[in-house]
DOGUVO-973496 format. One record per residue: x, y, z of N, C-alpha, C, O in turn; residue in three letters. Coordinates in steps of 0.2 Angstrom, whole numbers, padded with zeros to 4 digits, always signed. Layout:
XYZXYZXYZXYZALA
...
! end
This chain:
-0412+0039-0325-0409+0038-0319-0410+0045-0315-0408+0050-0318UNK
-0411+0045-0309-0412+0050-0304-0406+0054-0302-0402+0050-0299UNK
-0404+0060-0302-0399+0063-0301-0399+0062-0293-0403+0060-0289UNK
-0393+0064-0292-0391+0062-0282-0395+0069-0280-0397+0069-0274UNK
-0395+0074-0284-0399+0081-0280-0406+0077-0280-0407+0076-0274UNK
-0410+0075-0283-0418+0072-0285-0419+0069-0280-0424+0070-0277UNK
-0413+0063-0279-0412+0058-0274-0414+0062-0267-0419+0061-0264UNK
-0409+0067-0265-0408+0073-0261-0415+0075-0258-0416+0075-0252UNK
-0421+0077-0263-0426+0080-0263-0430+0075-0261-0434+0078-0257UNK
-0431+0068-0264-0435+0063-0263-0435+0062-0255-0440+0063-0251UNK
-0426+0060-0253-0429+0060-0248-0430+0065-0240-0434+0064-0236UNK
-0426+0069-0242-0430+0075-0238-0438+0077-0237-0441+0079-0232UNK
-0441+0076-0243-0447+0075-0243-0450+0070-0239-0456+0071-0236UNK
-0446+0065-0240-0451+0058-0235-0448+0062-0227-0453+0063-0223UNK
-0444+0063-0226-0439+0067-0218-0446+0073-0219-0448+0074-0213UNK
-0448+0074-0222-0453+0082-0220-0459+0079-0220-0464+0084-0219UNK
-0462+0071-0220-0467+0069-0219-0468+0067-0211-0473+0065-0209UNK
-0462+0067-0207-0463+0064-0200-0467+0074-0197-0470+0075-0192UNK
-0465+0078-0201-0470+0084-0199-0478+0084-0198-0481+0089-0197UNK
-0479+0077-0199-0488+0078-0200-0489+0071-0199-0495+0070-0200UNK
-0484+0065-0196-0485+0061-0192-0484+0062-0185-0479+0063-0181UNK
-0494+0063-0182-0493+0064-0174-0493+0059-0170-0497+0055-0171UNK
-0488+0058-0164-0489+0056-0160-0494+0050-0158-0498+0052-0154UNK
-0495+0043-0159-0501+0040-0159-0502+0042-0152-0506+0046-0152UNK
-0499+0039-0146-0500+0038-0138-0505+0044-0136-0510+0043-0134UNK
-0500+0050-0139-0506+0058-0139-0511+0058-0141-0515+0061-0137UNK
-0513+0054-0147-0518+0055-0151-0522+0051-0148-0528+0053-0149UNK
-0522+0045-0144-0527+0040-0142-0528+0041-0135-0532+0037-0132UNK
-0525+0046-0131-0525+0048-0127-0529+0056-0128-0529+0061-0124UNK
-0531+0056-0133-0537+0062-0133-0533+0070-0131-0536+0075-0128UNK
-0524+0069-0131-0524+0078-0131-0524+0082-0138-0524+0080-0144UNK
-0525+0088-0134-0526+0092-0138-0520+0095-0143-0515+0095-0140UNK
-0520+0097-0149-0515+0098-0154-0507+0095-0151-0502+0098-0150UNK
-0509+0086-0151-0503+0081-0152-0497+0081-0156-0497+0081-0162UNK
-0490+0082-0152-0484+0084-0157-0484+0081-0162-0490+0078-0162UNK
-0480+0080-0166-0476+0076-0172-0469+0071-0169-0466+0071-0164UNK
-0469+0068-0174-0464+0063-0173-0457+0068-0172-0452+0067-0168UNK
-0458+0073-0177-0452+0077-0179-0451+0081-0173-0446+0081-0169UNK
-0456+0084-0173-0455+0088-0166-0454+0085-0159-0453+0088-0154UNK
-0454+0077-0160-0449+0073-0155-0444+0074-0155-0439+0075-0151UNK
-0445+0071-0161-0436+0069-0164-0434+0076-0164-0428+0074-0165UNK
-0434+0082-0163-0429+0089-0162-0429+0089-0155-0424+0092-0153UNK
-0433+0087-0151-0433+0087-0144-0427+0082-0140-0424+0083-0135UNK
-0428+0077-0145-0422+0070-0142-0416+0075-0144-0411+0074-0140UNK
-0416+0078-0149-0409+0080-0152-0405+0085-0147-0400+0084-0144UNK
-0409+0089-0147-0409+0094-0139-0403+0092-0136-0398+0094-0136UNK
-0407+0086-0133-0407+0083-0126-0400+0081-0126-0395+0084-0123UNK
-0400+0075-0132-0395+0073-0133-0388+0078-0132-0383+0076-0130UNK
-0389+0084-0135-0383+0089-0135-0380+0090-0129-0375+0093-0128UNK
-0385+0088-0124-0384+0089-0117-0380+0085-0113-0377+0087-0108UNK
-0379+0079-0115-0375+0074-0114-0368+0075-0108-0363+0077-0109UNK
-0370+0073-0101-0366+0075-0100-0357+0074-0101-0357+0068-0103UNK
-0353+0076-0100-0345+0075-0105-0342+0070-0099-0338+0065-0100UNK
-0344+0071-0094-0342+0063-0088-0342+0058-0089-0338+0054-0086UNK
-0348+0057-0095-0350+0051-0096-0347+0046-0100-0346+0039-0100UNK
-0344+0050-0104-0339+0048-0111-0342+0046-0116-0339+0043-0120UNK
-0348+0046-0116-0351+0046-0123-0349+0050-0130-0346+0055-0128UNK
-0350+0050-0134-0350+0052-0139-0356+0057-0142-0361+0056-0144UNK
-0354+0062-0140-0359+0069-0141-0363+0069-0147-0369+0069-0147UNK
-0359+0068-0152-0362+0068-0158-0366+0062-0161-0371+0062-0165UNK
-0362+0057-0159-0365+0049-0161-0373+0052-0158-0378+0054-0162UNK
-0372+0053-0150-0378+0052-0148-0383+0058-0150-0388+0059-0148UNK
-0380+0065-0155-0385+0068-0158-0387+0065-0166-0392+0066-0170UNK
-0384+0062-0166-0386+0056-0175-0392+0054-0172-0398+0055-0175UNK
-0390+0047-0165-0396+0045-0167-0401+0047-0164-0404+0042-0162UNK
-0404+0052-0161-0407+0053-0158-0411+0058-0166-0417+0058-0167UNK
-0409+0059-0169-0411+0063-0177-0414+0057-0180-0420+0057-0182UNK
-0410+0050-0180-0413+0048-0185-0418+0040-0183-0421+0036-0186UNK
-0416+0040-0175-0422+0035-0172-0428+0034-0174-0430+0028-0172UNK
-0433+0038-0178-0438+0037-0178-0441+0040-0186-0446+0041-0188UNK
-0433+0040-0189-0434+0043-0197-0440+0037-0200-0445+0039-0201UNK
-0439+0031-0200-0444+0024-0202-0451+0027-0202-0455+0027-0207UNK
-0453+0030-0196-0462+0033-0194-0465+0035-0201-0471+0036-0202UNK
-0458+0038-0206-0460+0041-0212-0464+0037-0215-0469+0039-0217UNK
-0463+0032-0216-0466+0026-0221-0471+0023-0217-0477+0023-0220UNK
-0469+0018-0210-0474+0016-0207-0479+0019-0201-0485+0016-0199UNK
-0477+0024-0200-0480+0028-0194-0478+0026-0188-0474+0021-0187UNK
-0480+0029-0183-0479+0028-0176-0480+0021-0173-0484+0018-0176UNK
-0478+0019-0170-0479+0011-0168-0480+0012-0160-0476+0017-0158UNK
-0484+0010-0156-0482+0010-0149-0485+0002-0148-0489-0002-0151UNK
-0482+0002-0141-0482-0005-0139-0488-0010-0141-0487-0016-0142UNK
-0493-0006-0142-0499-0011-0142-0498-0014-0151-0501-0019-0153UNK
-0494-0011-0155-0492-0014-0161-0486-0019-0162-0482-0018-0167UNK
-0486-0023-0156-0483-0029-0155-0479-0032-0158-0478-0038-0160UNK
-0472-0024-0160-0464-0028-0162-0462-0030-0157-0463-0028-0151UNK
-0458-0036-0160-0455-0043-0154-0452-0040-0150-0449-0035-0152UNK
-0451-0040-0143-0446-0036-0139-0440-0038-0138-0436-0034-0136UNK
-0438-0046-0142-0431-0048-0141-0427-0043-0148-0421-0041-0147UNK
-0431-0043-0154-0427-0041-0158-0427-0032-0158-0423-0029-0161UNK
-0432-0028-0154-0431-0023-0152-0424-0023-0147-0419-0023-0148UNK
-0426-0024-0142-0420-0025-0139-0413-0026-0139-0409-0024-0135UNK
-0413-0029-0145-0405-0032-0149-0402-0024-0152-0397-0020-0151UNK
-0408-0025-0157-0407-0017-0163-0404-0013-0155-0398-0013-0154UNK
-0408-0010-0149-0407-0004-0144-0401-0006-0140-0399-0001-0138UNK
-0397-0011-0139-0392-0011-0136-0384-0013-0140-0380-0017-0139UNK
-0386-0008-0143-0378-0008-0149-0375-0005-0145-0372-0009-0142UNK
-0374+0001-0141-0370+0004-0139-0372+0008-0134-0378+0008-0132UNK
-0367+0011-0130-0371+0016-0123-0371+0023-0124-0373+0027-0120UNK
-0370+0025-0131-0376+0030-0133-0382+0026-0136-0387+0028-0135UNK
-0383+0022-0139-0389+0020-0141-0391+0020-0135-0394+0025-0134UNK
-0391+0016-0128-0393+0014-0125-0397+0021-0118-0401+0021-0114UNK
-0394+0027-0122-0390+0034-0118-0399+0038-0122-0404+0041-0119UNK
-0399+0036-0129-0402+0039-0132-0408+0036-0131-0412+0040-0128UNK
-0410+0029-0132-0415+0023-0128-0419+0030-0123-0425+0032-0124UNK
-0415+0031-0116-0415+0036-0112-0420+0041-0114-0426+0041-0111UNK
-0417+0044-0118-0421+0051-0119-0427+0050-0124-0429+0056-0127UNK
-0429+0046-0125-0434+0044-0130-0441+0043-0124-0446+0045-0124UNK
-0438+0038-0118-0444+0040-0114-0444+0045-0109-0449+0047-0106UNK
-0435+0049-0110-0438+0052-0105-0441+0058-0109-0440+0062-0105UNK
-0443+0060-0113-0446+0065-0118-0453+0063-0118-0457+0068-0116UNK
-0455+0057-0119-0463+0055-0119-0462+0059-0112-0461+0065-0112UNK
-0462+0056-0107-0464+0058-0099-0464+0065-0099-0469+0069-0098UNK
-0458+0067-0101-0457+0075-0102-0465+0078-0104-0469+0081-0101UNK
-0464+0078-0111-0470+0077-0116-0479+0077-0110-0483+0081-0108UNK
-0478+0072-0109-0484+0070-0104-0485+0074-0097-0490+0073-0094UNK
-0481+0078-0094-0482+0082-0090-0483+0088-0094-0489+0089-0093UNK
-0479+0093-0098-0481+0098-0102-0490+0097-0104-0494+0102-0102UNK
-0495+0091-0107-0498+0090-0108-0502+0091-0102-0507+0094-0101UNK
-0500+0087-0096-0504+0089-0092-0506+0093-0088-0511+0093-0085UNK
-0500+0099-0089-0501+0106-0088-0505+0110-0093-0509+0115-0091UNK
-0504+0109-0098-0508+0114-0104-0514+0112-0103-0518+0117-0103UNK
-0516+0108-0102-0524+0104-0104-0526+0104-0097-0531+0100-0096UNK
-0521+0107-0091-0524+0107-0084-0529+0100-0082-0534+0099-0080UNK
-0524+0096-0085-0527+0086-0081-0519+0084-0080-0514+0082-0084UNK
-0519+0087-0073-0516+0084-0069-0516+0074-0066-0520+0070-0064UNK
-0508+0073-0068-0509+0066-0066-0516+0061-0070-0520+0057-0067UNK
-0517+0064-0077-0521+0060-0081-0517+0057-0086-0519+0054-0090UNK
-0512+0060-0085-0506+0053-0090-0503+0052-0088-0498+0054-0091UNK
-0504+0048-0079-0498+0046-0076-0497+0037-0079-0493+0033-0076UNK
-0501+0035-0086-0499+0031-0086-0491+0028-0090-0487+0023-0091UNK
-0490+0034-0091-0484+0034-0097-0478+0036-0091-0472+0036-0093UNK
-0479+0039-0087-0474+0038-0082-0475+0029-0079-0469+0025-0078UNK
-0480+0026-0078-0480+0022-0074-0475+0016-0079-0471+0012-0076UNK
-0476+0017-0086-0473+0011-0090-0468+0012-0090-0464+0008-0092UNK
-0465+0017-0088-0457+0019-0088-0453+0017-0083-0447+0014-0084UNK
-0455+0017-0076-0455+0016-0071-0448+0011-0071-0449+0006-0074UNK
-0442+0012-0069-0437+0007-0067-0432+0006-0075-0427+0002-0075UNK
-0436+0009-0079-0434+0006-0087-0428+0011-0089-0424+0010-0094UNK
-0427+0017-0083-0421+0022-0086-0414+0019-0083-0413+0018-0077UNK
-0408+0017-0089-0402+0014-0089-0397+0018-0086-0392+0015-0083UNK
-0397+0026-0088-0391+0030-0086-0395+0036-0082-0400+0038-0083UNK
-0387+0037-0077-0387+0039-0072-0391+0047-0073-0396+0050-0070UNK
-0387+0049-0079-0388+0056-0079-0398+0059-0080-0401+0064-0077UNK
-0400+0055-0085-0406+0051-0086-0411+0052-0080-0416+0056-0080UNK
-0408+0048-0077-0412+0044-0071-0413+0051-0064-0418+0053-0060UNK
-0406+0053-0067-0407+0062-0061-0413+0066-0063-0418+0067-0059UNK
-0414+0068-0072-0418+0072-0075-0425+0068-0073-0430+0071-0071UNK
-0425+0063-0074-0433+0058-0070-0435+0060-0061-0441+0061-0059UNK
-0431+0061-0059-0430+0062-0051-0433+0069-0051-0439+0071-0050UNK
-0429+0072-0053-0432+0080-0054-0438+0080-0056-0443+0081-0053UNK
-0439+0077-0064-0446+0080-0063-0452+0075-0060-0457+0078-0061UNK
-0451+0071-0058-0457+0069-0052-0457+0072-0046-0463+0072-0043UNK
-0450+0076-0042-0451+0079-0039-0454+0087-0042-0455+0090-0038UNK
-0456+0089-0047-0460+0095-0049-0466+0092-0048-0471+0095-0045UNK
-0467+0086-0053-0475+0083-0052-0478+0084-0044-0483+0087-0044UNK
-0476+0081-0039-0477+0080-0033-0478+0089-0032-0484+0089-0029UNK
-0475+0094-0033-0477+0101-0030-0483+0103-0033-0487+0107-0031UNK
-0483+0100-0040-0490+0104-0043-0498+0100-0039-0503+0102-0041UNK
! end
């Protein structure tokens, strides 16, 4: 039997495999040196820290999941929409609470985020305004919905 340190190591090991899971969206969209899952997920965490205190969420809830939303990709990999989980039981899992729902948030707004950076690095402007376009109307909170406002109006100046 496996000691709980071995245990410890196993699975940190699989937690150290979303390091060299990239991005599929990035990848199929042909940018160049596409994040990882991980280096999402530290981006979501960020964010999450950011939470504003008005809101009454739970600071820390929503730096948990925001850590561990995408811990799974270890084993299965990246999913995006065209690998067709049901939306009702996606939906169900995402509206446990209004930090889930808060975190939900920062997951697109990170892709978009993500998608702008790209399209500045790689100087293709508005060539992945699709991933803005799928988001469109999809942001639930407020604080959220500000940080989307602003950066389209940056897009708009460049």
């Amino acid at each position: 039997m496996a000691s709980n340190t071995s245990k410890l190591f196993e699975f940190m090991s699989l937690v150290g495999q979303l390091k060299h899971v990239k991005r599929t969206g990035w990848v199929l969209k042909k940018v160049s040196d596409p994040e990882s899952v991980a280096d999402h997920m530290y981006r979501m965490a960020v964010l999450a820290f950011l939470v504003d205190p008005k809101t009454g969420l739970d600071r820390d809830k929503c730096i948990k999941l925001a850590l561990v939303h995408d811990m799974a990709e270890s084993i299965v990999g990246d999913l995006t929409p065209s690998d067709e989980v049901h939306k009702d039981e996606k939906s169900r899992r995402e509206e446990s609470s209004e930090e889930a729902k808060f975190v939900k948030d920062l997951d697109k707004f990170d892709m978009i985020l993500q998608a702008h950076e790209y399209e500045q690095l790689d100087k293709r402007p508005k060539q992945l305004q699709e991933f803005f376009d799928g988001t469109e109307g999809k942001f639930q909170t407020e604080q959220v919905q500000g940080w989307v406002k602003e950066l389209n109006n940056i897009r708009e100046k460049k």
